[in-house]
C-alpha positions in Angstrom: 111.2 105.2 80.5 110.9 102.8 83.5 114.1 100.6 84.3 113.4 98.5 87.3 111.0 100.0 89.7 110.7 100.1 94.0 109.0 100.1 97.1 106.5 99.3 99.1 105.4 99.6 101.7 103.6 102.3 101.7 99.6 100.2 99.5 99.9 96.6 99.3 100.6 94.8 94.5 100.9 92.4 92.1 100.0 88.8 91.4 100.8 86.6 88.7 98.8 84.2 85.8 99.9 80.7 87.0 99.2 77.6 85.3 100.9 74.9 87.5 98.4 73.5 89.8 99.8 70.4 90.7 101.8 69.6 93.9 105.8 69.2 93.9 108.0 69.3 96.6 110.4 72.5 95.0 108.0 74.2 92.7 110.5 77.5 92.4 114.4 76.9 91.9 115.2 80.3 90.2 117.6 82.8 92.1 117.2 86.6 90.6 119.4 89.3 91.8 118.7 92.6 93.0 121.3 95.4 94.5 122.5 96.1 97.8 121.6 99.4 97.4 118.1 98.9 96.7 117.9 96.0 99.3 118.6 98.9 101.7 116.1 101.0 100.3 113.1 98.2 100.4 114.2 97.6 103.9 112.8 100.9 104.9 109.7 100.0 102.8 108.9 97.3 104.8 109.5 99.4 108.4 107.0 101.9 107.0 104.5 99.8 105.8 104.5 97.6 109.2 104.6 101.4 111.1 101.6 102.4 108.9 99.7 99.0 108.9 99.8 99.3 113.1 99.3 103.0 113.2 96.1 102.6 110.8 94.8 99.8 113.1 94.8 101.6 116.0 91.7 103.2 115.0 90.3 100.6 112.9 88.5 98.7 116.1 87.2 95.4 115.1 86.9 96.3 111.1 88.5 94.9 108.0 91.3 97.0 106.8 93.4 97.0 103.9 96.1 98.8 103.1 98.7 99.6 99.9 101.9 100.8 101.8 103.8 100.3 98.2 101.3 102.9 96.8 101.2 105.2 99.8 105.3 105.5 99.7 105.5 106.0 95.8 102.8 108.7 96.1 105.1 110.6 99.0 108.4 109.3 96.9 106.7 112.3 94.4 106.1 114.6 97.1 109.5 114.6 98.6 111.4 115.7 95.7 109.2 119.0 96.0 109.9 118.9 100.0 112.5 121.0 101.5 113.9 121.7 104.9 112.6 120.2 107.8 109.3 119.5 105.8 111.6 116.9 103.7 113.7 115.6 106.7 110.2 114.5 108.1 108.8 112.9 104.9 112.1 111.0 104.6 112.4 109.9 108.1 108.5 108.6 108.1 109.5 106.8 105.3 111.8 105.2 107.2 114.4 106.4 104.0 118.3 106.1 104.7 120.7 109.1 104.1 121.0 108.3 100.7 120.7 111.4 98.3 117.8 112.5 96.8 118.9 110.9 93.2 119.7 107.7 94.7 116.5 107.3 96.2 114.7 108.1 93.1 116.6 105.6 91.4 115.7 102.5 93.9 111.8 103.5 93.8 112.6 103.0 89.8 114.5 99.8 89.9 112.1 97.9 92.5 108.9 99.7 90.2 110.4 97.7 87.2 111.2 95.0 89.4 108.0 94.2 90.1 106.8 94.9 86.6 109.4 92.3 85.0 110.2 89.6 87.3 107.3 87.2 86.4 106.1 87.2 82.8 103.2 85.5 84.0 102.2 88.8 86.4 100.0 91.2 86.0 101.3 94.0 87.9 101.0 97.6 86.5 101.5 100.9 88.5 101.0 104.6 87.3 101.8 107.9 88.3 99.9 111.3 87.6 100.2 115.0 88.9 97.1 117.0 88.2 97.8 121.2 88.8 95.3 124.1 88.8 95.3 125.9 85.6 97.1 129.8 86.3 99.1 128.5 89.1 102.8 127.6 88.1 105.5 125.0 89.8 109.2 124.6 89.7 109.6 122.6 86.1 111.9 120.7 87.9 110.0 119.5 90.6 108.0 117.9 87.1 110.6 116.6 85.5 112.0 114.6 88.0 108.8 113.0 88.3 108.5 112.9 84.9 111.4 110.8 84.4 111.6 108.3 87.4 108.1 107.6 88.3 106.6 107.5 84.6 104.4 110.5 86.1 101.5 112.0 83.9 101.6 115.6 84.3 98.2 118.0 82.9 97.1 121.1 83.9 93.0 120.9 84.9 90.2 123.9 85.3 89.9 122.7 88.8 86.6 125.5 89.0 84.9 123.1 86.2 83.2 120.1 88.2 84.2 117.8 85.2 87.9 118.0 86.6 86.8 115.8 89.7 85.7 113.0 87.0 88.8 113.8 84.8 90.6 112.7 87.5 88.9 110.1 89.2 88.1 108.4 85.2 92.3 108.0 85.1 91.9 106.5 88.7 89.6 103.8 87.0 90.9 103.1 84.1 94.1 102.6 86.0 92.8 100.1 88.5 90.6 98.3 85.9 87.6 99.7 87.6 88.5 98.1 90.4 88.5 101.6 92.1 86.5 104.2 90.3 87.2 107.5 92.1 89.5 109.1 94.7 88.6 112.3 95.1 84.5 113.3 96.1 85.4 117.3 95.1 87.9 119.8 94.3 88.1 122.5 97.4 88.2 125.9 96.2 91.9 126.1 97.8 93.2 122.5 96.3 95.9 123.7 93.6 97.3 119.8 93.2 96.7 115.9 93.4 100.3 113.8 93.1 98.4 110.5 92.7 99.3 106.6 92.5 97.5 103.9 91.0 98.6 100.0 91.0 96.9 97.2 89.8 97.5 93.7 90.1 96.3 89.9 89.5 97.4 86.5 89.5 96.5 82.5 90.1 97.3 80.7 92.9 100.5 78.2 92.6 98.1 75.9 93.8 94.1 76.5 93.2 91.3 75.7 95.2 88.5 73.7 93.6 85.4 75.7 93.8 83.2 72.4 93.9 84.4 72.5 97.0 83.8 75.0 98.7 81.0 75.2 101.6 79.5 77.1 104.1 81.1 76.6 107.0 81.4 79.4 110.3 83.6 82.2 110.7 84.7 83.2 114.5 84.3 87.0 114.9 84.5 86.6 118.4 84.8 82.7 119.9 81.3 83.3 121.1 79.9 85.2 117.9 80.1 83.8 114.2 78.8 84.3 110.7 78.5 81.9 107.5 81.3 82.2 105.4 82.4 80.7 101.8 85.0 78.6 102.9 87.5 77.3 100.3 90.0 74.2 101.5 93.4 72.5 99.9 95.9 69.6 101.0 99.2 70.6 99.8 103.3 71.2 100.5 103.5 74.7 101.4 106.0 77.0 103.4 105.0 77.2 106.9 105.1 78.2 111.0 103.5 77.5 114.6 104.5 79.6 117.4 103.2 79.7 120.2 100.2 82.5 119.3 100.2 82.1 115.8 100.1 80.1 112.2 101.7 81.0 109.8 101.4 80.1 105.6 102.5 81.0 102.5 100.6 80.9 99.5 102.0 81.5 96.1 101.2 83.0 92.9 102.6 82.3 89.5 106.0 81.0 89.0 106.8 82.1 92.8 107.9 85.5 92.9 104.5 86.8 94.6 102.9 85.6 97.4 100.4 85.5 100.0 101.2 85.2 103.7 98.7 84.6 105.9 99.1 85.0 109.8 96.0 83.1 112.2 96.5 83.9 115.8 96.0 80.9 118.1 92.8 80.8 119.9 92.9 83.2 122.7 95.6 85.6 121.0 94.3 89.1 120.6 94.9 90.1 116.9 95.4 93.8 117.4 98.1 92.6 120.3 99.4 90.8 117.7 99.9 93.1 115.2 101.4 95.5 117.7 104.6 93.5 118.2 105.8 93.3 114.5 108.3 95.5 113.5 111.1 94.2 111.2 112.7 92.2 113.4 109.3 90.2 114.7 108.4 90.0 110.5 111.9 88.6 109.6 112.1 86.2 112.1 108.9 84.8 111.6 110.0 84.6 107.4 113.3 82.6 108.7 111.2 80.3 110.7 108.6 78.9 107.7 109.8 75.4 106.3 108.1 72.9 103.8 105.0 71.0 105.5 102.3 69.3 104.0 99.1 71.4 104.9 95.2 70.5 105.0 94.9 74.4 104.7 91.0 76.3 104.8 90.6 79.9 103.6 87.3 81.8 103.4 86.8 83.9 100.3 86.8 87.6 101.2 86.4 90.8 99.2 87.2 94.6 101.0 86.7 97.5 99.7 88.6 100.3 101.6 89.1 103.9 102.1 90.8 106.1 104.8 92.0 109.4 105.0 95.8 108.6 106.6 96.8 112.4 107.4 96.6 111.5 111.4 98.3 108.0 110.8 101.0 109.7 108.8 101.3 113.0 111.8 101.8 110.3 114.4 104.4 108.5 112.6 106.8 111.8 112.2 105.3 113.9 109.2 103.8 116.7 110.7 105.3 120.1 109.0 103.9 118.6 105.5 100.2 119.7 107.0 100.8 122.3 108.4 104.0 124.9 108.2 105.4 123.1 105.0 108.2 123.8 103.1 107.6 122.6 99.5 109.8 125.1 98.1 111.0 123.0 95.3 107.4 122.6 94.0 106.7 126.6 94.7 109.4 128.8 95.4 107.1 131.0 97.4 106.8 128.1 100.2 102.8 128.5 100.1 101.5 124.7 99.7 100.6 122.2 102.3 99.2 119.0 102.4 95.5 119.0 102.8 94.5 115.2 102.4 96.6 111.7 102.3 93.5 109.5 100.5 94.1 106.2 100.2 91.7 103.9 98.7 92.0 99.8 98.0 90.6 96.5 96.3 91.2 93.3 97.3 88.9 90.1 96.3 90.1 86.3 97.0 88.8 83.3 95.5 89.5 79.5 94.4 91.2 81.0 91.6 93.7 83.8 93.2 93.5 87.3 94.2 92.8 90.3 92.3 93.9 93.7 93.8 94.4 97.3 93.9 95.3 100.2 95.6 95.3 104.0 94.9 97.0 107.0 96.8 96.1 110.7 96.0 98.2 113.6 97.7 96.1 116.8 97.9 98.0 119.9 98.0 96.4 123.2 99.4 98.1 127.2 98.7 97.6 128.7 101.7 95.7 132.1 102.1 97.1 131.9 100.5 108.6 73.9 112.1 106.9 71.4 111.6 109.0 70.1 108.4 107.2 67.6 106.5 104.6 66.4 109.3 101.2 66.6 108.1 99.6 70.1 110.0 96.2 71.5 109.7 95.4 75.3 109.6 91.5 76.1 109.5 91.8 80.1 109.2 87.8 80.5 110.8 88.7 83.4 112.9 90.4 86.8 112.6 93.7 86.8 110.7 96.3 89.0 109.5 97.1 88.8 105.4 100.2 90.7 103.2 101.2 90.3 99.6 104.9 90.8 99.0 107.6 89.9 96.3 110.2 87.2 97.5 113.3 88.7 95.8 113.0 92.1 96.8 111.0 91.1 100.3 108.6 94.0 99.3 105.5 94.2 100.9 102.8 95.8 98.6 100.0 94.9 100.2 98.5 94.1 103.9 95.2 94.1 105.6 93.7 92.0 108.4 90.3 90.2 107.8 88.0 90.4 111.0 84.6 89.2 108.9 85.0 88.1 105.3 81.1 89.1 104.9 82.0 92.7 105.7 
């Protein structure tokens, strides 16, 4: 059903089984292919999950957060072939979408999906769809169909009155994310008529492992004057890599290549959420251009976040305001009488000697109202507050993207 799958950005995922862990100096020679048309397309993903990734920050203050812009978009990819009207112009334009037609763009979220699902038979990436409706209340067949067909989407028809509904629901969200994440929604309001939700799970090696018999305590800088005791994990090896002025950068791979790790340490004195205000495309492409082959003596603490937001102000802020509010989703219900009540958006993420496990899960709730330095040796000690994404190197997809303030947290 699926033929090559897309987006991002707008959850953050998938990672690969590697079993190279021995240093080379090109470890990844093969060149795969993937449209114009879909570049396009995964070009907007990445605006919307940087535009998200800042606009959740905002109000994250000094707190780990995590973030799956690829699950968030897929989940409104659904939603907006029920949009209409300026409800839809909205939804597009947050998602940063180009004026392709509504096929089109169902098409690229296909092709990247598969993608991402095929392009390293080492990976474990898996991503699922489901729409969940109140028994008695009907929708536009189409509206199903379509979702049907290009996003794989499960479709049932739930007693939402009966409290087993809410575990129904949330079991799928488990078994989808390897109990990784075991629930997404805490009840079923008496209004709620729908739940358009995405699931993706992912988990890989690293190119290069850490040895866990090496790993020590060693401090972690909340603030320069404020630390905690961390696991810290540490590796001498060729990676791809950047100094500027305020920052480090370094990527680290999974599996045969395709997926990675990037990891961004502001300099000492750098304010992080400053930081992470200046990237747009432009700042994150430039910064990709920049990274070159050095040998690192590289230190990483092992973290694991759990995370959950609710994103409908993050989402209002960046252009999508109608959807909550005067909505037109008369393609889902001719009688124009749904809204968006909640964007939830819950994640996974745990890192360790032997690579990164993920995952990332986005449920739309729908309401009827009343109705550098080449090959010189370099050292990068990542002890303080530091900025992390996981994205695909062919398609330059970002699935994944957090910042780490405490890795105890």
């Amino acid at each position: 059903m699926k033929k090559y799958l897309f987006f991002i950005i707008t959850s953050l995922l998938a990672f690969v089984y590697w079993q190279c862990s021995n240093p080379i100096s090109s470890p990844f020679q093969i060149t795969k292919n993937i449209s114009s048309a879909d570049k396009q397309l995964v070009k907007s993903a990445e605006l919307f999950g940087l535009n998200l990734f800042k606009q959740v920050n905002q109000s994250a203050g000094d707190t780990n957060i995590f973030i799956s812009p690829l699950s968030v978009s897929t989940a409104l990819g659904m939603v907006l072939n029920g949009a209409n009207g300026k409800t839809y112009d909205e939804i597009k334009s947050t998602l940063e979408l180009p004026g392709n037609t509504q096929d089109e763009i169902n098409q690229s979220y296909q092709n990247l999906n598969n993608l991402l699902t095929l392009i390293d038979p080492k990976a474990i990436f898996e991503s699922a769809n489901s729409i969940w409706y109140r028994q008695g209340v009907s929708f536009e067949q189409s509206f199903l169909d379509i979702n049907k067909t290009y996003f794989d989407a499960e479709v049932q028809a739930l007693n939402f009155s009966e409290p087993s509904s809410v575990n129904t629901i949330n079991n799928w969200v488990s078994e989808k994310t390897k109990q990784k994440i075991t629930g997404i929604i805490d009840r079923i309001p008496q209004d709620a008529v729908m739940y358009l939700i995405n699931a993706i799970y992912s988990k890989g090696t690293w190119f290069y492992k850490f040895d866990s018999t090496a790993t020590e305590d060693d401090n972690f800088y909340i603030t320069p004057g404020n630390s905690v005791i961390c696991k810290m994990m540490d590796q001498k090896n060729k990676f791809d890599y950047y100094q500027a002025d305020n920052y480090q950068a370094i990527k680290l791979p999974y599996g045969n290549g395709d997926f990675e790790m990037l990891v961004i340490l502001p300099s000492s004195g750098t304010d992080i959420n400053s930081l992470i205000n200046q990237m747009d495309d432009s700042y994150w492409n430039n910064l990709l251009a920049k990274m070159d082959s050095a040998e690192v003596n590289l230190w990483l603490p092992k973290f694991k976040i759990e995370y959950s937001i609710t994103l409908n102000d993050a989402l209002k802020v960046m252009g999508m305001v109608s959807a909550f509010d005067d909505a037109d989703f008369s393609k889902m219900r001719p009688e124009k009488d749904l809204f968006i009540s909640r964007v939830l958006h819950k994640t996974y993420v745990k890192v360790d000697e032997e690579g990164t496990e993920a995952a990332g899960v986005t449920a739309v709730e729908f309401t009827r109202s009343s109705v550098s330095p080449g090959n010189n040796e370099v050292y990068m000690k990542i002890n303080r507050p530091f900025i992390f994404a996981i994205r695909e190197n062919t398609s330059g997809a970002i699935l994944f993207i957090g910042k780490v303030v405490n890795p105890n947290q």
